[in-house]
C-alpha positions in Angstrom: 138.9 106.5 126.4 137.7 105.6 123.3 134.4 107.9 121.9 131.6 106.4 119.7 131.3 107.7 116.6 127.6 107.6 115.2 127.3 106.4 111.9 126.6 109.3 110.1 129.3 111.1 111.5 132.6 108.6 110.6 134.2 109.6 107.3 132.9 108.3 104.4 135.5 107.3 102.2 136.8 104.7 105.0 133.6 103.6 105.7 131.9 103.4 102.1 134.9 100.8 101.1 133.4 98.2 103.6 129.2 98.5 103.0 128.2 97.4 99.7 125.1 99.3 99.9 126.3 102.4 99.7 126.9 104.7 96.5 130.5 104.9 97.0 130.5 101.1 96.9 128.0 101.2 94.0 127.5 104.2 91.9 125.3 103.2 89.4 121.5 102.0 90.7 120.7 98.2 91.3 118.2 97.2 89.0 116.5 93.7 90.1 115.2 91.5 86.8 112.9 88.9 88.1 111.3 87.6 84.8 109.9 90.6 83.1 109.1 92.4 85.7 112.0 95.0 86.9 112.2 96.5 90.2 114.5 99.8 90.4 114.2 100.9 86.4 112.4 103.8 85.4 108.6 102.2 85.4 107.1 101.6 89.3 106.5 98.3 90.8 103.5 97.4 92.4 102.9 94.6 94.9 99.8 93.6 96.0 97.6 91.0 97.8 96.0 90.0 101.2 98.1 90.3 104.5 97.4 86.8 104.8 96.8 83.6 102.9 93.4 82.6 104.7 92.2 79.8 102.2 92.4 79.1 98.7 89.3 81.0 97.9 89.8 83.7 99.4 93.5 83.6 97.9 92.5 83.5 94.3 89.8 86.1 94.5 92.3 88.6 96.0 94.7 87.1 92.9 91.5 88.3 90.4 91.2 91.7 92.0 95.1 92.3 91.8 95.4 91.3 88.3 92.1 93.0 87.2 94.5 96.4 88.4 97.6 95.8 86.8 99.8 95.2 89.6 103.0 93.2 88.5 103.7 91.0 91.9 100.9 89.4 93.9 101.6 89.2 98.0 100.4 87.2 100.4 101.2 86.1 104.1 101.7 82.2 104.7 103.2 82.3 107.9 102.4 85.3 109.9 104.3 86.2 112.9 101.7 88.0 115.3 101.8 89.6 118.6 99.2 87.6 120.2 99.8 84.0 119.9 96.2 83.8 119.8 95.5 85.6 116.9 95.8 84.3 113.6 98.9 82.5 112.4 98.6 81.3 108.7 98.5 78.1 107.0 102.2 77.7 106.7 102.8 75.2 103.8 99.8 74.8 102.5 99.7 78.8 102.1 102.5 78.4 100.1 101.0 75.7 97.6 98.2 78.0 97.3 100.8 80.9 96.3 102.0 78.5 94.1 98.8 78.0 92.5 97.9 82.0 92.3 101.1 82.2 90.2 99.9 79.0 87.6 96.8 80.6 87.4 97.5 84.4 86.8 101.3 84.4 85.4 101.9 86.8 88.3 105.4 86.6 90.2 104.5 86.1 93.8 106.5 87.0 97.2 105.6 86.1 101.0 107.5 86.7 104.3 110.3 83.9 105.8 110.4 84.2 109.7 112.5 80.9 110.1 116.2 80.3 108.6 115.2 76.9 109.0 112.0 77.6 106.3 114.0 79.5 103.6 114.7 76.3 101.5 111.3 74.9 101.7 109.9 78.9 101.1 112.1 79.8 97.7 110.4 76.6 96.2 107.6 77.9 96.1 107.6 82.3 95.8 109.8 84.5 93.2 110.5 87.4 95.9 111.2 86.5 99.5 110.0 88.9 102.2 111.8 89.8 105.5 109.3 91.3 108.3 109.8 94.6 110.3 110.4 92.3 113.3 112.9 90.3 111.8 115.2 93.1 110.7 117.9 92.1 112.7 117.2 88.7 112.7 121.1 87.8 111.8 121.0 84.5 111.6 117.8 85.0 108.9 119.5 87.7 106.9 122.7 85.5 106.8 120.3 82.9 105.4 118.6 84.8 102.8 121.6 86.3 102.0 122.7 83.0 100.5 119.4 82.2 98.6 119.1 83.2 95.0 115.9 85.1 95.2 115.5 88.5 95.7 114.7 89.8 98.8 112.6 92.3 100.3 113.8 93.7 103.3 111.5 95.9 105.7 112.6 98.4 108.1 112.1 98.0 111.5 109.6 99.5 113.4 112.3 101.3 115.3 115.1 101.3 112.8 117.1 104.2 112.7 118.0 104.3 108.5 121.9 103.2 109.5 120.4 100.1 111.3 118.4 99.0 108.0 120.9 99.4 105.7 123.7 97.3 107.4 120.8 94.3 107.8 120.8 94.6 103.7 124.5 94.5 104.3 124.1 91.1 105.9 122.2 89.7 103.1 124.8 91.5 100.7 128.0 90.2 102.3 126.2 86.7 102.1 126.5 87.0 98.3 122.6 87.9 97.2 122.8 91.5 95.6 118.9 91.8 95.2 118.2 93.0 97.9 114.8 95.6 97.7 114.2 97.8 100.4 110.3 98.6 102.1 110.0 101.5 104.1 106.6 100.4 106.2 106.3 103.1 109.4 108.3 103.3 112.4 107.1 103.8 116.0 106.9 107.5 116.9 104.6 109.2 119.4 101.5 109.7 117.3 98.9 107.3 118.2 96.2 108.4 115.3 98.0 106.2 112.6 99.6 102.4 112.9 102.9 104.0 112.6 104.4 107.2 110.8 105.4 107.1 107.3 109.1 108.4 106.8 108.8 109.8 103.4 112.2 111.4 103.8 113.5 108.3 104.4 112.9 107.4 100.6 115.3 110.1 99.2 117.8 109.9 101.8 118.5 106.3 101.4 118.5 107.1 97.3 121.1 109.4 98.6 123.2 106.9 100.5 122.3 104.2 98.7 121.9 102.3 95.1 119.0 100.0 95.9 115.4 99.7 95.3 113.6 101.4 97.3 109.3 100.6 98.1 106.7 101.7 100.6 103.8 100.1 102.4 101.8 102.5 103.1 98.9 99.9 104.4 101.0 99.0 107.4 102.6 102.4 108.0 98.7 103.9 108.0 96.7 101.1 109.3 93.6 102.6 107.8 92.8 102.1 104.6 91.3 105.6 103.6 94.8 107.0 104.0 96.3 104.4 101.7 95.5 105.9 98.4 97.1 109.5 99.3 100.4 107.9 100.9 101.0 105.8 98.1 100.9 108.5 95.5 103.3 110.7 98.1 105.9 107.5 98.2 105.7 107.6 94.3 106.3 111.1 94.6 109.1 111.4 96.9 111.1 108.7 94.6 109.9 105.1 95.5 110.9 102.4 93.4 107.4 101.1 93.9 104.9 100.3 96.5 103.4 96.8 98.5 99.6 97.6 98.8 97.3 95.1 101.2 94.2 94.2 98.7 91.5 91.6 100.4 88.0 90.4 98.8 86.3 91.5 101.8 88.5 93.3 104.1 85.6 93.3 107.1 86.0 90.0 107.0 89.7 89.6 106.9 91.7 87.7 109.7 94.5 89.9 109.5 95.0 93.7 108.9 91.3 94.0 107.8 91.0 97.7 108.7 94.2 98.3 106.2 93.1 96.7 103.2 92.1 98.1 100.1 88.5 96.1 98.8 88.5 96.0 94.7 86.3 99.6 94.8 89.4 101.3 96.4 92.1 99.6 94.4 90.9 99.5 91.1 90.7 103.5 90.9 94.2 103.8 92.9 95.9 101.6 90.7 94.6 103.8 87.6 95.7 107.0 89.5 98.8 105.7 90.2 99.4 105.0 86.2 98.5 108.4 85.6 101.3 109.8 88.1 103.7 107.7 87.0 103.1 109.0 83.9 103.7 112.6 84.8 106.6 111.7 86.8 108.4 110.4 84.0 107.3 113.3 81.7 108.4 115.8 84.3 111.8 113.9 84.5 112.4 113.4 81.2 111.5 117.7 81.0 114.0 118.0 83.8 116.7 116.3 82.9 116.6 117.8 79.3 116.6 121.2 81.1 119.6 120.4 82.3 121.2 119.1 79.5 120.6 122.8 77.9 122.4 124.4 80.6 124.9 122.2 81.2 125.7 122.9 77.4 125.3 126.4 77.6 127.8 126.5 80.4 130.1 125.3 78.7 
């Protein structure tokens, strides 16, 4: 009878010469150049934007808040995939066009999500990054389809991913020929009801461990409350993120989508300078530790 052999568990060597995601494939970190904005490199990316494109107002008064921050990649939703059918849905093309327009206007790159295989032609035309949703994980036929585009793609975990399951869906986009593939950890489903979901940190150096690409965090979906935003993003930057996708919206209270998640311009703006001044540490305390090393490395030998 033959045994199943979890993931984890098979031997690496055999296994590592088949996934191109893993360090054994790759040894060296993926770095992801979209213009001059790089996502994987020493400096921390940050995306940010409204959950979804509402109207072209509201879109380019989010776009004036985000740049006003400093973040380097606006978001924003045009087709939004919800669980009630009667809740909000998006403006689908015209969303897009309105992207488009954020982008004219600001010189910001701009991503949004694809939930279609048959809408990835008519998305890339519009967006720099293209976004895969936690409930399109293992969308195959999507992943195969992105996997084939030439933009980058950010790829969310699952809300009840295990980390094996995540990374072979990047390996479908990978096999498919696309080797930008960016990684958001977002919450997964656990028992604790007091949050939207619960944010793995750990998963952000194990998958470093396993893995040589980008790794970002939402921590606006994986709270769902937007006074925990601030000190979750600063522990993702902490724990080794590449970067972080924040929700930013004019007037969150009005919002019709993720409103109680979103960051108004008094909580970004002093996030966004706090998260300048960590990075800033990180790297000093980095640069300190790796010289450390060096020294006794050297005295060693």
């Amino acid at each position: 009878m033959c045994r199943f052999v979890p993931f984890a568990e098979r031997d690496a060597h055999s296994m590592a010469k088949l996934k191109q995601f893993s360090r054994e494939y790759k040894e060296k970190d993926t770095v992801i150049n979209i213009g001059d904005i790089t996502i994987g490199a020493k400096s921390k990316v940050i995306i940010a934007g409204p959950c979804a494109i509402e109207s072209r107002e509201q879109l380019l008064a989010a776009a004036r808040i985000v740049m006003q921050g400093g973040a380097d990649i606006f978001r924003g939703g045009a087709f939004k995939p919800r669980t009630s059918p009667y809740d909000f849905q998006g403006l689908n093309e015209k969303g897009l066009e309105y992207l488009a327009e954020v982008r004219d206007v600001t010189g910001m790159k701009v991503i949004t999500e694809v939930i279609e295989t048959t809408a990835v032609h008519v998305v890339e035309q519009y967006v720099d990054i293209l976004q895969v949703g936690s409930r399109n994980m293992q969308n195959f036929p999507l992943l195969k389809a992105v996997g084939r585009s030439t933009k980058p793609v950010v790829l969310k975990r699952g809300m009840a991913a295990t980390l094996d399951e995540w990374l072979l869906a990047a390996e479908y986009i990978l096999y498919e020929g696309n080797q930008q593939v960016i990684l958001c950890e977002r919450g997964i489903r656990t028992f604790e009801r007091y949050t939207r979901y619960t944010m793995d940190l750990s998963s952000i150096p194990v998958l470093k461990k396993l893995s040589h690409l980008p790794v970002i965090v939402d921590p606006s979906h994986a709270t769902g409350q937007h006074e925990l935003v601030s000190p979750m993003a600063m522990a993702a930057l902490v724990s080794g993120a590449d970067g972080l996708m924040l929700e930013v919206h004019p007037n969150p209270s009005e919002a019709l989508c993720d409103g109680p998640q979103s960051l108004d311009s008094a909580e970004y703006i002093p996030l966004m300078y706090q998260l300048k001044k960590l990075e800033k540490f990180l790297h000093e305390v980095n640069s300190k530790k790796c010289y450390e090393e060096t020294v006794v490395a050297t005295i060693s030998n």
